[in-house]
C-alpha positions as CSV (number, residue, x, y, z in Angstrom):
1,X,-67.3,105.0,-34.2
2,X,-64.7,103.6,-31.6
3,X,-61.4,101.4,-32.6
4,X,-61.2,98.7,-32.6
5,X,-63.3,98.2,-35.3
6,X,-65.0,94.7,-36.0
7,X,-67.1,93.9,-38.9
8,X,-68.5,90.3,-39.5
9,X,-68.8,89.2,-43.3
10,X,-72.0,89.6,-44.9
11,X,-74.3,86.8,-44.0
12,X,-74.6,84.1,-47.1
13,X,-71.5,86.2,-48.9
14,X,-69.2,83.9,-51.4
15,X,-65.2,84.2,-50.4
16,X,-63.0,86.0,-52.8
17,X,-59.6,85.1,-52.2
18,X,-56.6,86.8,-52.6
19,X,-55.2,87.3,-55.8
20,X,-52.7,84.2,-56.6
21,X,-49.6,84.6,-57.0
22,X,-49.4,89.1,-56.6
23,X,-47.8,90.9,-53.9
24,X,-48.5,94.5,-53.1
25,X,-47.6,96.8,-55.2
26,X,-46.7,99.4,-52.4
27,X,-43.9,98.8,-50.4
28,X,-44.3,98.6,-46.5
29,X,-43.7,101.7,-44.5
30,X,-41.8,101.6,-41.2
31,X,-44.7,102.1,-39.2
32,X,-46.0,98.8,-40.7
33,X,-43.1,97.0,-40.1
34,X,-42.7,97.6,-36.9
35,X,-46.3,96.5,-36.4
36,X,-46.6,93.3,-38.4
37,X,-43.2,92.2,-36.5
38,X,-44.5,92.9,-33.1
39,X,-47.8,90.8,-33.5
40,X,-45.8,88.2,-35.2
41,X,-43.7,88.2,-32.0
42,X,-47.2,87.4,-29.7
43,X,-47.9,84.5,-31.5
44,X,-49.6,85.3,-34.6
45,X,-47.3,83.4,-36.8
46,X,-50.0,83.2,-39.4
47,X,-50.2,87.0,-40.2
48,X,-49.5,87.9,-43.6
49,X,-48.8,91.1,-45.1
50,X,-48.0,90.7,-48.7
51,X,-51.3,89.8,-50.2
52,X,-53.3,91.8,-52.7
53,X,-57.2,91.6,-53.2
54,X,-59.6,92.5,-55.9
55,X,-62.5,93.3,-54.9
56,X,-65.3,95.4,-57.5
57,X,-62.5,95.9,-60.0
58,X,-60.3,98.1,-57.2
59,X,-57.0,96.5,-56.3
60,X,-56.9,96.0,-52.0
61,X,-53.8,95.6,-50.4
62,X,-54.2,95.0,-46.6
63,X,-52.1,96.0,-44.3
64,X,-52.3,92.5,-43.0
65,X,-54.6,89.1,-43.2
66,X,-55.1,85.7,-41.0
67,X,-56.2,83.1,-43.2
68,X,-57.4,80.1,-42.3
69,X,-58.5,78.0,-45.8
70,X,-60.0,74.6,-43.9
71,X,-62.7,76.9,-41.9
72,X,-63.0,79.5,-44.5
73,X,-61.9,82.4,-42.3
74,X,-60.6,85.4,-44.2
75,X,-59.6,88.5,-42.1
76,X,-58.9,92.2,-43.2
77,X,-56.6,93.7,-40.0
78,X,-56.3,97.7,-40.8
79,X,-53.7,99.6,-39.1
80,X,-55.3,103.0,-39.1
81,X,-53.0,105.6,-38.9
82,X,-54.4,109.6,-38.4
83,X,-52.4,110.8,-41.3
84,X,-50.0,110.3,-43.6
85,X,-46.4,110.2,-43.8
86,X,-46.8,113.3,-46.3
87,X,-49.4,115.0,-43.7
88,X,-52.8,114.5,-45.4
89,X,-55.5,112.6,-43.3
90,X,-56.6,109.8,-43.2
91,X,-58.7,107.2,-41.8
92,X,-61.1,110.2,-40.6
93,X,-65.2,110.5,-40.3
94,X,-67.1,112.6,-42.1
95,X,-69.1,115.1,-40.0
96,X,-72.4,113.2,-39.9
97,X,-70.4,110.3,-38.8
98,X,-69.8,108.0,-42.0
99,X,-66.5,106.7,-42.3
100,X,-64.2,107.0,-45.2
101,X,-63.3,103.7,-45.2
102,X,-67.1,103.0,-45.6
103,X,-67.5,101.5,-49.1
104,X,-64.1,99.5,-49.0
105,X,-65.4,97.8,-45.7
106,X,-68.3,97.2,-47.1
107,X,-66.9,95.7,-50.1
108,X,-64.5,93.0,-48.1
109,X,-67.7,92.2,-46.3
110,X,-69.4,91.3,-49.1
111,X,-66.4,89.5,-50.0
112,X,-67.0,87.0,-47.2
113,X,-64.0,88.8,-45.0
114,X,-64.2,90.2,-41.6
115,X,-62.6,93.9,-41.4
116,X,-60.7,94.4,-38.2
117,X,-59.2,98.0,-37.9
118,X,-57.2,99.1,-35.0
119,X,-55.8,102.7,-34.3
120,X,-51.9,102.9,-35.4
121,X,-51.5,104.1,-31.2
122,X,-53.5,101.4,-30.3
123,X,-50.9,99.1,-32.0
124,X,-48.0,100.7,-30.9
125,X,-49.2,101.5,-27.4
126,X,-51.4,98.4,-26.2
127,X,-49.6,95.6,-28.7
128,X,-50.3,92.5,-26.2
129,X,-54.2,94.2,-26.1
130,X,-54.5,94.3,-30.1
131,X,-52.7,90.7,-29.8
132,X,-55.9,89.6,-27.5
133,X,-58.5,91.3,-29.4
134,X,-56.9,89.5,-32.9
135,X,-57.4,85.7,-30.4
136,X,-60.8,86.9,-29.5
137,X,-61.8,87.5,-33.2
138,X,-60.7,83.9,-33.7
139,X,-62.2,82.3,-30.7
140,X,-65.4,83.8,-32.1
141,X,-65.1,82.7,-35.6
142,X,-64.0,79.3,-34.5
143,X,-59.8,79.1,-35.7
144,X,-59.0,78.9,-32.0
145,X,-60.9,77.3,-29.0
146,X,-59.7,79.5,-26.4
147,X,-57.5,82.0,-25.9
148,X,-53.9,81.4,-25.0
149,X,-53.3,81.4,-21.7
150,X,-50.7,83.8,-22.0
151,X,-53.5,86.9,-22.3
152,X,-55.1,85.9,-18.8
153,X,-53.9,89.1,-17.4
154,X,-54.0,91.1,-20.2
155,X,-56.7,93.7,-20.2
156,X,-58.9,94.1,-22.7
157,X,-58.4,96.8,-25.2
158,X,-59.9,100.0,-24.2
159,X,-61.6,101.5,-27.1
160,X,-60.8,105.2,-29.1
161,X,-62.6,107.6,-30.5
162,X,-61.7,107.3,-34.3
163,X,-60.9,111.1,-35.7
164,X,-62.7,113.7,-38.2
165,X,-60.5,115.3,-41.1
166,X,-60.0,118.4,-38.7
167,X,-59.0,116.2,-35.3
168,X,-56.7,114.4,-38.0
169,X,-55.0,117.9,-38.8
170,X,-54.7,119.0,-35.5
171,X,-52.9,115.8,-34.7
172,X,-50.7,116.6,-37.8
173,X,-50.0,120.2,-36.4
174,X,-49.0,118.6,-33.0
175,X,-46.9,115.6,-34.7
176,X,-49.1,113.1,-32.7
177,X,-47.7,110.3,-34.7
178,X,-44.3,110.5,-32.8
179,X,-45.8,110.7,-29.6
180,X,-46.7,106.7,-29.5
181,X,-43.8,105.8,-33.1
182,X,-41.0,107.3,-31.6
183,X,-39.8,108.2,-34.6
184,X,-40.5,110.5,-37.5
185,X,-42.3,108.4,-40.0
186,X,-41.9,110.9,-43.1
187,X,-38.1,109.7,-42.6
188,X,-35.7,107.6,-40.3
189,X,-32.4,109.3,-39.4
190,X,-29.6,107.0,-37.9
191,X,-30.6,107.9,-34.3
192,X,-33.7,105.5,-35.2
193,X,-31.8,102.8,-35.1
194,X,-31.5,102.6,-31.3
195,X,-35.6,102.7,-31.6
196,X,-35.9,100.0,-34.1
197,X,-32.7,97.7,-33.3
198,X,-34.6,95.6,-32.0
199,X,-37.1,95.1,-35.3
200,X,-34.4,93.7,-37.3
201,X,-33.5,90.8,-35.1
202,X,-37.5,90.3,-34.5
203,X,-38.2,89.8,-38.2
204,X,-34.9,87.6,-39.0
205,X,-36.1,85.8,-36.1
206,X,-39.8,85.5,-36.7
207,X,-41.1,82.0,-38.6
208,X,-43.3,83.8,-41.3
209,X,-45.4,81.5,-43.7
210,X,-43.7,83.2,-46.2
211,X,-40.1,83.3,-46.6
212,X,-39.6,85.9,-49.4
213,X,-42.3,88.1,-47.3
214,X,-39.1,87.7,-44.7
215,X,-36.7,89.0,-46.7
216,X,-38.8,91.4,-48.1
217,X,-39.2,93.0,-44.6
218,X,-35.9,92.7,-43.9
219,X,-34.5,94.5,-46.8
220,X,-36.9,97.3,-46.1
221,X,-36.3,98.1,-42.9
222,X,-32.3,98.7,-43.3
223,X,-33.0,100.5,-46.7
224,X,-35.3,102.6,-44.3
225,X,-33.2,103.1,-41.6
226,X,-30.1,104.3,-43.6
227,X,-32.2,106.4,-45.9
228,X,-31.4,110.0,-46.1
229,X,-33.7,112.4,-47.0
């Protein structure tokens, strides 16, 4: 299986919405921030990242959604990191293939969502080609006609191999993570900031749909970056 991943809802599947008025319980991790703010900052104004779903009596909380209500469009977009801040894997196949994010898929496609999962270097590496995959997702289920003009000459996203357990702990052992995050993301010492400076000013800046989601972000990321471990 190859990022980026897209899965269409099940065919005849009723919607389940998000649950109304809960937030995650989890708070964002830097890695997230950084990503939300950065595809906020290519147009996707609509992102969320707050929401929580219940789906088969298991609480969801994805990383991020596009919601469109008038045409019914409900979209899971995954941020698939190779492991943990704490080390474990994650995100990985199984030997013969099947991947361990199989039966939550499943269940959001039932649910009437699409499941969009991109590689956390993907993101980070290739935003404005995550950014055109996320318009081409749209295009296809009819939000947007076409997509913005701005992505003309932007490539399209070349695809990656998605990792077993023991890839995943090799990439652990090699600290692949910092390679593409430029910064450790089991902690953030103050030379971060000159990585992230800009994040702050992106997310005071950036016209979410939700205001407290805003400040929520906000307060994260300092309480991040002056956070001594």
């Amino acid at each position: 299986m190859t990022y980026p991943i897209i899965l269409k809802p099940t065919p005849g599947a009723s919607i389940v919405k998000p649950v109304a008025n809960q937030s995650k319980n989890k708070k964002h991790g830097p890695s997230e921030i950084v990503a939300f703010a950065r595809l906020l900052h290519l147009g996707l104004s609509e992102l969320r990242s707050d929401l929580c779903v219940r789906l088969e009596r298991h609480n969801y909380e994805p990383d991020m959604v596009y919601i469109d209500p008038k045409r019914n469009v409900y979209i899971d977009i995954e941020v698939d990191e190779p492991y943990a801040a704490a080390g474990h894997p994650t995100h990985y196949v199984y030997d013969n293939g099947t991947p361990r994010d199989g039966a939550r898929n499943r269940r959001f496609q039932d649910a009437g969502w699409w499941v969009v999962r991109f590689s956390e270097e993907q993101v980070f590496s290739h935003t404005e080609q995550v950014a055109k995959t996320i318009h081409m997702v749209l295009r296809e289920t009819g939000v947007i006609d076409a997509i913005p003009a701005r992505f003309d000459a932007v490539a399209d996203l070349a695809p990656i191999e998605q990792w077993t357990q023991q890839q995943s702990q090799q990439m652990k052992r090699r600290r692949f993570r910092n390679s593409y995050l430029h910064f450790d993301p089991a902690r953030m010492r103050l030379s971060d900031i000159v990585q992230c400076g800009k994040l702050l000013v992106s997310i005071a800046l950036q016209s979410t749909t939700n205001a407290k989601l805003r400040r929520d972000l906000w307060g994260q990321t300092i309480g991040y970056i002056f956070k001594r471990r």
